[in-house]
C-alpha positions, 0 to 999 in steps of 0.5 A: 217520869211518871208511870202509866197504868197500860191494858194488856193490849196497850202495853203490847203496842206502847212497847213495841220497836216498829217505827210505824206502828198501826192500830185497829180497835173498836170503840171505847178500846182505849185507843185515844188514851194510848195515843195521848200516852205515847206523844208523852213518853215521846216527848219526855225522852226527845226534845222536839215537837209533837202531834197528834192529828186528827180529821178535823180541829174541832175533833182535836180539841173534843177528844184530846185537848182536855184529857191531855190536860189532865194527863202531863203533871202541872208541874211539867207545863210552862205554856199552854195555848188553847186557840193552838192547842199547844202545849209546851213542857218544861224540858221544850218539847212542845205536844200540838193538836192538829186538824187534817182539814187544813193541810197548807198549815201542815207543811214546812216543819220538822216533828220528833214524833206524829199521832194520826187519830182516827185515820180512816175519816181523814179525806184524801189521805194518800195525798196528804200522807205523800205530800204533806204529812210524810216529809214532816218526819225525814229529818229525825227519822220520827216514829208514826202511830196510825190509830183508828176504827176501821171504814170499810176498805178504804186507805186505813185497810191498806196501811193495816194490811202493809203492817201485817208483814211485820220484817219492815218498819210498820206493824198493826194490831187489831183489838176490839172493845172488849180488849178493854178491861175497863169497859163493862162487857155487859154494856158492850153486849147492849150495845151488840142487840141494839145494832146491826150486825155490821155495824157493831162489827165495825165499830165495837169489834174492829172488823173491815167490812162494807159500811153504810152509805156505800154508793154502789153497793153492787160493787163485790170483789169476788164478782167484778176484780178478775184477771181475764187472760180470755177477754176479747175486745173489740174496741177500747176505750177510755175516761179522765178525771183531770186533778192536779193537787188531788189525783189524775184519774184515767181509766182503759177499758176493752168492749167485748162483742156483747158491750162488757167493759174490762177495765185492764189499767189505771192512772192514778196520780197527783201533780201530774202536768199535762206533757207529763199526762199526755206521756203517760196516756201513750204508755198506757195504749201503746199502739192501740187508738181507743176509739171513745174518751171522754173528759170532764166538760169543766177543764176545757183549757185542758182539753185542748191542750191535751189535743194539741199533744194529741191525745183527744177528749170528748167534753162530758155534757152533763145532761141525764136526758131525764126529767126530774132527776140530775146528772150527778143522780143519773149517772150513778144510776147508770153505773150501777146498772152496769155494775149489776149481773145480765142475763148472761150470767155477768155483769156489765163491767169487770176491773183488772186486780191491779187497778187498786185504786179503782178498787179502793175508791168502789169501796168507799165512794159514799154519800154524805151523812145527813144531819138531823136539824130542825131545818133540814129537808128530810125529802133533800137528795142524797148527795156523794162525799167529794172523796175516793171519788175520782175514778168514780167520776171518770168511769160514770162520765165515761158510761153516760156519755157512752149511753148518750152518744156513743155511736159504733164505727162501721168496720170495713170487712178487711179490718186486721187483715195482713195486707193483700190477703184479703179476698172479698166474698163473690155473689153467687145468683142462686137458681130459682126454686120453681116449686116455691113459686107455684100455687094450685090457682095458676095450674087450674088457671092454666089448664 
């Protein structure tokens, strides 16, 4: 066995029991050394197969493929594959890189051990974890290091926060670059002057923060995540993003007389079939009918068989009504108006604390990063990453066609009355005011 010369903040993590242990650094911290490191000890000790799982392939193969290669003595290697990027060791266990972009060929095998390198980039990372990911390690009973810099308050916020309670099996850390001993803390300081303040707190000190490319930046827990005993609807209603392999989104709102929406629960879930949606939908009312849903126009067959069960959606037309501008633009647009504080001192539209994952998609629905090439348009739209974005979807389709079409039912007077109690009102002719009908010219006329 060989030994690894470890920082004082890798030794910490490298020793520890937790069976998922999760790691917040910064850049340069050394944390795809340790990981690699890690896989390795795992992997002397335990025959069996190993990953270490990053966004994307091409990823994989940039940051460990080479550095692996160097770090496992030759005289342990019997195979090396670089298409696979596996390698096997002479005691057989074999160390593979993966890419999270391909999750079908992640399925059906039994790991000793599992790596998932820079976890906040990975897209659809409940889904994949769940679904995917997760069974890969019951058979042993594996360990998982979870090893990241932070993006906003996405999924790796939450997986850092469950480790913070360090009674069951997961555990976190967070170190920043300056943790690393190696790395010239004056380069570090360069880096800080040439940054935004968020930015380098980001990425150099580890710090969950909102970052750049947020679609709405109007979005602020302290202001819109209230839990308001007081609200006051006067109607409900509701809007659904249908998924099945990524999550059903179904969101209930309450309006108030003054057309503020609250936003009381959420539905959030993958693999649901239709019976099972239509159950859940039911649930969620109770006896409450909402009085506007809406859902996207493109799942037509699902709309009628939701009718059919009962619960009725109105297709989205996807239409901004404006010239110059599409609906995708449009609607965001809108929703972020509504987002925005009134002249009454609050915004359009509050969301109950329970709705996490409301919430976690307000903070981290972004839109695509550009790409400098020669060929690129620079006037080209911005356009929003097709990730954390299916409540976004069901909440600005519900609020367009809510701006659209949305008519107010004409409420009888005896409305949630107890029956025959209600009295209606009784016209009383109001005596003339004479003096009110008098002028100066009529008396004169008339004398």
């Amino acid at each position: 066995m060989i030994k690894a010369k470890l920082s004082p903040w890798q030794h910490q993590v490298a020793t520890d029991t937790h069976r998922f242990r999760i790691v917040c650094a910064g850049r340069r911290s050394g944390k795809s050394v340790l990981s690699r490191l890690i896989v390795l000890k795992w992997a002397c000790e335990n025959v069996g197969l190993y990953w270490i799982v990053s966004p994307t392939y091409k990823m994989s193969k940039m940051i460990h493929w080479r550095e692996l290669g160097k770090e496992i003595p030759y005289e342990w290697i019997i195979k090396k594959n670089e298409v696979e990027l596996s390698i096997t060791l002479k005691n057989g266990s074999v160390i593979e890189l993966k890419g999270a972009e391909n999750p079908d060929a992640l399925r059906g095998v039994k790991l000793r051990g599992l790596v998932i390198d820079e976890i906040a980039s990975i897209r659809n990372w409940d889904w994949l974890w769940g679904e995917v990911l997760r069974p890969t390690l019951t058979d042993y009973q594996a360990p998982a290091l979870f090893i990241s810099t932070p993006k906003g308050f996405n999924h790796f916020h939450t997986l850092y926060e469950a480790g913070q309670n360090t009674d069951g099996d997961y555990c976190s850390w967070r170190f920043t670059s300056y943790d690393n001993p190696y790395v010239s803390k004056e380069e570090i300081d360069h880096a800080k002057n040439e940054l935004t303040e968020d930015t380098f707190a980001q990425e150099y000190l580890a710090d969950f923060r909102k970052y750049t490319g947020l679609i709405y930046k109007e979005f602020d827990r302290s202001l819109h995540v209230k839990d308001l005993a007081d609200f006051k609807p006067i109607f409900w209603i509701r809007g659904l993003d249908r998924g099945f392999r990524n999550p059903t989104a179904l969101c209930w709102i309450g309006v108030d007389k003054d057309g503020v929406w609250y936003q009381t629960h959420e539905l959030y879930r993958a693999g649901l079939t239709n019976p099972e949606l239509v159950r859940l939908a039911k649930d969620m009312r109770g006896d409450t009918d909402p009085e506007f849903s809406t859902m996207d126009s493109a799942q037509a067959s699902d709309i009628k068989d939701l009718a059919d069960m009962g619960e009725d959606f109105i297709p989205v037309s996807k239409e901004s009504g404006e010239a110059n501008i599409d609906y995708v633009r449009w609607k965001i647009q809108k929703f972020a108006a509504r987002l925005k504080v009134r002249e009454d001192g609050r915004p359009g539209y509050y969301v109950n604390p329970r709705c996490e994952n409301t919430i976690r998609e307000f903070e981290t629905y972004r839109w695509k990063e550009k790409r400098q090439t020669e060929a690129q348009d620079l006037n080209e739209a911005e356009t929003p990453e097709k990730a954390n974005d299916h409540m976004m979807d069901a909440l600005a389709d519900l609020n367009a066609m809510y701006l659209h079409s949305y008519e107010p039912r004409i409420r009888k007077p005896w409305e949630g009355k107890i029956p025959g109690t209600y009295v209606p009102p009784v016209e009383i002719e109001e005596e003339s005011d004479w003096s009110s009908t008098r002028s100066d010219a009529y008396w004169e006329e008339a004398a």
